[in-house]
C-alpha positions as CSV (number, residue, x, y, z in Angstrom):
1,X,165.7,128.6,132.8
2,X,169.2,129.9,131.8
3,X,169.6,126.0,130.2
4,X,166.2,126.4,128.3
5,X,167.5,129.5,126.5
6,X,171.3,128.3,125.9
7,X,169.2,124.9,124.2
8,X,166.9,127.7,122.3
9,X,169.6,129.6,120.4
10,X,172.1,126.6,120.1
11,X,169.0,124.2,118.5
12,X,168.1,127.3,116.1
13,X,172.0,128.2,115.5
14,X,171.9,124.7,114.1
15,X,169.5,125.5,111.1
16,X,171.5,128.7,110.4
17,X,172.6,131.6,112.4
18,X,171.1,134.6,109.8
19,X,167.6,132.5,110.9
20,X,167.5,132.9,114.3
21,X,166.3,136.3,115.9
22,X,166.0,137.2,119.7
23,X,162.4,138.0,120.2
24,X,160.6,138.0,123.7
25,X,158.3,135.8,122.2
26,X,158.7,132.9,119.8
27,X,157.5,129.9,117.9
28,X,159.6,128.2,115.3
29,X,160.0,125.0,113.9
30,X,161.7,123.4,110.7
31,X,158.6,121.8,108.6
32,X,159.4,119.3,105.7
33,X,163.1,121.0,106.1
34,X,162.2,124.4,105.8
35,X,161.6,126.8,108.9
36,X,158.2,128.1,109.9
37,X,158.3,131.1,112.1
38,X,155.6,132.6,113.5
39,X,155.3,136.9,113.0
40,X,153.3,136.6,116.7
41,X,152.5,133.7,119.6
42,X,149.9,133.7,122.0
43,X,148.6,131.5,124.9
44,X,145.4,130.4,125.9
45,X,144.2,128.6,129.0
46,X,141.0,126.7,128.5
47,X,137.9,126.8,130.9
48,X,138.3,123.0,131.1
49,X,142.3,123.5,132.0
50,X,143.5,122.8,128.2
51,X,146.3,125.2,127.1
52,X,146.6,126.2,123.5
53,X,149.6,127.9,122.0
54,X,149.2,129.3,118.8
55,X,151.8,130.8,116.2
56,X,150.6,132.8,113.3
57,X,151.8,134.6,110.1
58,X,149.4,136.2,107.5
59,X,149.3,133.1,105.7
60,X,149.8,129.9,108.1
61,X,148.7,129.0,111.5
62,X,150.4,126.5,114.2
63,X,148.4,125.4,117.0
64,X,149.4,123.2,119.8
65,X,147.0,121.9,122.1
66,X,147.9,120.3,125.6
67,X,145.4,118.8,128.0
68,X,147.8,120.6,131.3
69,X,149.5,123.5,132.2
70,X,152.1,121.7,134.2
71,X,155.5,121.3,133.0
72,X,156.6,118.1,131.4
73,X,156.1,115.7,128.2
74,X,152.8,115.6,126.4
75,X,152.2,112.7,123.7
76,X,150.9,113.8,120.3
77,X,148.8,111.2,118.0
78,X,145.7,108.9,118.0
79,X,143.0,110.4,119.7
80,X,144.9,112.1,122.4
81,X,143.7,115.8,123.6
82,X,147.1,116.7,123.0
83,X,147.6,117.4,119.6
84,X,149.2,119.9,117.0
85,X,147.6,121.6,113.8
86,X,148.9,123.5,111.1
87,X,147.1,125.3,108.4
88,X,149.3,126.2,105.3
89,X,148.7,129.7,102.7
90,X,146.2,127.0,100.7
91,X,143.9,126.2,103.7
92,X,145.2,122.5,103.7
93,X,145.3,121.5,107.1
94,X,147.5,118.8,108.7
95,X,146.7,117.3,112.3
96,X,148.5,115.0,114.4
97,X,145.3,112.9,115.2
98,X,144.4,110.5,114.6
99,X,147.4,109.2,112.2
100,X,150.4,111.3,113.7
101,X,152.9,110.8,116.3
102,X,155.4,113.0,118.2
103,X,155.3,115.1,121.5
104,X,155.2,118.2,123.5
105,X,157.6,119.3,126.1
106,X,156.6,122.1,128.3
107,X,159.8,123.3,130.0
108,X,158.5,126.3,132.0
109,X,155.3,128.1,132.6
110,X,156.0,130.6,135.3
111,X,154.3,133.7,135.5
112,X,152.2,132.8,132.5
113,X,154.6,132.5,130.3
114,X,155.0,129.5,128.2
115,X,158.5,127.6,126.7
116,X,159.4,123.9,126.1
117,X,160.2,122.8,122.8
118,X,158.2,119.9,120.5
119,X,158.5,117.8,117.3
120,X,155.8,116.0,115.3
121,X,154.4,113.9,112.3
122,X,151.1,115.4,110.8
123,X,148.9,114.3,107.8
124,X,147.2,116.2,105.7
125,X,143.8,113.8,105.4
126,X,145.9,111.1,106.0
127,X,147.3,111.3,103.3
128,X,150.3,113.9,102.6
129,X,152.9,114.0,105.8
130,X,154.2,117.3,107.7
131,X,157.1,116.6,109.3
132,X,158.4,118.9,112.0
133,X,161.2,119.4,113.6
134,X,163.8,121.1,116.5
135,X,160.4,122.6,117.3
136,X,160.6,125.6,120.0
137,X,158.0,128.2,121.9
138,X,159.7,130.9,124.1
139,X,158.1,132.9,126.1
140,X,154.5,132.8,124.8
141,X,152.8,134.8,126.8
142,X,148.6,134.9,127.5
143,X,147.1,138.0,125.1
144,X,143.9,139.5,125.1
145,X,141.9,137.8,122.4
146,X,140.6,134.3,121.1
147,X,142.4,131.2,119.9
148,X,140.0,129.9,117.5
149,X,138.7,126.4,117.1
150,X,140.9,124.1,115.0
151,X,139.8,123.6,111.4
152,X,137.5,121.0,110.4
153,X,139.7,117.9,109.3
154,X,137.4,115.4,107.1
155,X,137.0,112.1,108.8
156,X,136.0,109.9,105.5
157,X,137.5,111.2,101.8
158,X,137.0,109.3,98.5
159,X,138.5,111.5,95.7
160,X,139.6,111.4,92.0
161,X,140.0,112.7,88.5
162,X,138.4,110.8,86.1
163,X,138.9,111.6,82.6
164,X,140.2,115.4,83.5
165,X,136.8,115.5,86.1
166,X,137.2,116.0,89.7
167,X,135.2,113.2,91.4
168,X,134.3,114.2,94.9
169,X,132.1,111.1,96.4
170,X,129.0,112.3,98.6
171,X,128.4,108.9,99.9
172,X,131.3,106.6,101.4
173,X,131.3,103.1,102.0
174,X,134.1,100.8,103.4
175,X,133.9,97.5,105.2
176,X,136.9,95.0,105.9
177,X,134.7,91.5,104.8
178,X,137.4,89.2,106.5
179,X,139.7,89.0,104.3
180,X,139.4,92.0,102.4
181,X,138.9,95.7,103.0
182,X,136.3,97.1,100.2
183,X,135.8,101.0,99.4
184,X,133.3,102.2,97.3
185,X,132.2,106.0,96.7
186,X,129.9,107.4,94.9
187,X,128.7,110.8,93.3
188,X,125.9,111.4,91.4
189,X,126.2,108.8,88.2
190,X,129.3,107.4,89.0
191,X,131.0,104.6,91.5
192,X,134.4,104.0,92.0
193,X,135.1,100.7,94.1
194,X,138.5,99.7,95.5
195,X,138.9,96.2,97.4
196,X,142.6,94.6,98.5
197,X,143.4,92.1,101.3
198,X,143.5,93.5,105.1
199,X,146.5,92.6,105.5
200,X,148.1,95.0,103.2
201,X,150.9,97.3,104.7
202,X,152.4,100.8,103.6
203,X,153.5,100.7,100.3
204,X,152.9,100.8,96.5
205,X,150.9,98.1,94.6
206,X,150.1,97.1,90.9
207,X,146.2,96.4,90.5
208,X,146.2,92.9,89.6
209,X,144.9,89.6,91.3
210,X,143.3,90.0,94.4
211,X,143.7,94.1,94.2
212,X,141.3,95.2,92.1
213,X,139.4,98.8,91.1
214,X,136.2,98.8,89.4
215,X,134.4,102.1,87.7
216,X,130.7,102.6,87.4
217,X,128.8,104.8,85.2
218,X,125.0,105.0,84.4
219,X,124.8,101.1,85.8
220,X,127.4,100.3,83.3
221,X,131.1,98.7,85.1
222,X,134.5,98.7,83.9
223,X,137.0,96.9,85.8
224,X,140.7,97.8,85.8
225,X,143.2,96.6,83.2
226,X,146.6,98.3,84.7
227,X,146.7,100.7,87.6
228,X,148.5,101.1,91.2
229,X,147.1,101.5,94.8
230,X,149.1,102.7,97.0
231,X,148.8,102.2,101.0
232,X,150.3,105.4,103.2
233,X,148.9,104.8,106.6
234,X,147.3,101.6,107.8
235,X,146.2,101.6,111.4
236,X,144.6,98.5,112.1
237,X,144.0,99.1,116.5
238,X,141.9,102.2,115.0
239,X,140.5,100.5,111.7
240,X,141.6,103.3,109.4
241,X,143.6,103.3,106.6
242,X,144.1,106.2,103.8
243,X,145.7,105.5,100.4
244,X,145.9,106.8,96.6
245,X,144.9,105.0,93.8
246,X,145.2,105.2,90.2
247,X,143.9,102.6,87.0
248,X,142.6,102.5,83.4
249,X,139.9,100.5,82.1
250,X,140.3,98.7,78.5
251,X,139.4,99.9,74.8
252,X,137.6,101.0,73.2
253,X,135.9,103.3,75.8
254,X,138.5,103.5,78.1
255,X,138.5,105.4,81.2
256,X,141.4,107.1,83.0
257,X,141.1,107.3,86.8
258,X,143.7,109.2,88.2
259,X,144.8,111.4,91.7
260,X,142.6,109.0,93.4
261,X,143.0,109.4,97.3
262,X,141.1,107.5,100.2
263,X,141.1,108.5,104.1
264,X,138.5,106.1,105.5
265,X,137.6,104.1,109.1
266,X,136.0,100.5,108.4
């Protein structure tokens, strides 16, 4: 235990030494290179055996989840039960499943009281990344009170502007034909369709050749003239892949598709 503790000021020392305050209780962690730490912790053990862990401020919320109580190293990502979530001041919430990675080390959980230290990647929709970092819970102790339920995390997203509009599709299609993986959503009048070849990795892409973008509105189409698609997280053992996307259409009633975003299982 004495080690624990010598690790916990030395790793928070590191990030700077007017940061660091010794509290009975702690959760911090450095997220996208800034540090989150928590006004309050508490600990939950699950009637299933589950432990949650949840930091909080009046703003943000960390949550770790674990499928034990015993000590030792917990993988974070896919669909594992072991997972983190964090909920910013703007309700965006980012989720190491399915898309993230990291892990969990419980160090000690004597006498109901809970330290180890973790690090993870989370996405917000699969799309924007939360990186975290020299990640540490000390002392969190069981409190009277409920950990609520994680947030809802959308499974399927197919969003836009479209000439200054928000586009927000109620009905999502995607489908991977063999050699290519085609999106389309749709909201009230209006389609937007996206199809590229499967085997396109991470990374940005011009729309031309075989990636191409297509708008609908009132039955009338207008395909793509310039534009880029751009590929953040392709997992192809789960068949999901999440992206942003952003075209014109030719004169003289040209149509400017922008923010586009895509989070979608085919």
């Amino acid at each position: 235990m004495r080690t624990f503790i010598l690790v916990f000021f030395v790793a928070f020392a590191f990030i700077s030494c007017e940061d660091v305050e010794k509290n009975d209780r702690a959760l911090q962690v450095v997220l996208n290179n800034e540090l989150y730490r928590s006004a309050d912790a508490r600990a939950q053990i699950n009637p299933d055996g589950t432990l949650a862990l949840q930091g909080f401020t009046d703003l943000e919320t960390l949550t770790i989840r674990l499928s034990n109580t015993i000590p030792g190293v917990y993988t974070l990502g896919g669909n594992s039960p072991n997972r983190i979530v964090f909920e910013d001041f703007e309700g965006s919430v980012y989720t190491t499943n399915i898309y993230g990675n990291g892990e969990v080390i419980l160090e000690d959980a004597t006498g109901g009281l809970f330290s180890g230290t973790f690090k993870f990647n989370a996405y917000r929709y699969g799309l924007d990344t939360l990186n975290g970092q020299i990640g540490v819970f000390y002392k969190v102790p069981i409190l009277a009170g409920t950990i609520d339920e994680d947030p809802e995390v959308p499974v399927s997203i197919f969003t836009a502007v479209i000439d200054g509009a928000n586009f927000n599709a109620t009905s999502i299609s995607s489908v991977d034909s063999g050699n290519f993986i085609l999106i389309t959503g749709t909201s009230g009048n209006t389609t937007i369709s996206l199809s590229f070849p499967n085997t396109l990795t991470n990374g940005n892409n011009p729309i031309e050749g075989n990636i191409n973008a297509l708008i609908t509105i009132d039955g009338v189409e207008q395909e793509a003239v310039t534009g880029n698609l751009s590929i953040v997280n392709h997992n192809t053992q789960l068949n999901s892949i999440s992206g942003a996307f952003s075209f014109d259409t030719a004169d003289p009633d040209a149509i400017s598709v922008t923010q586009g975003q895509f989070n979608v299982t085919y």
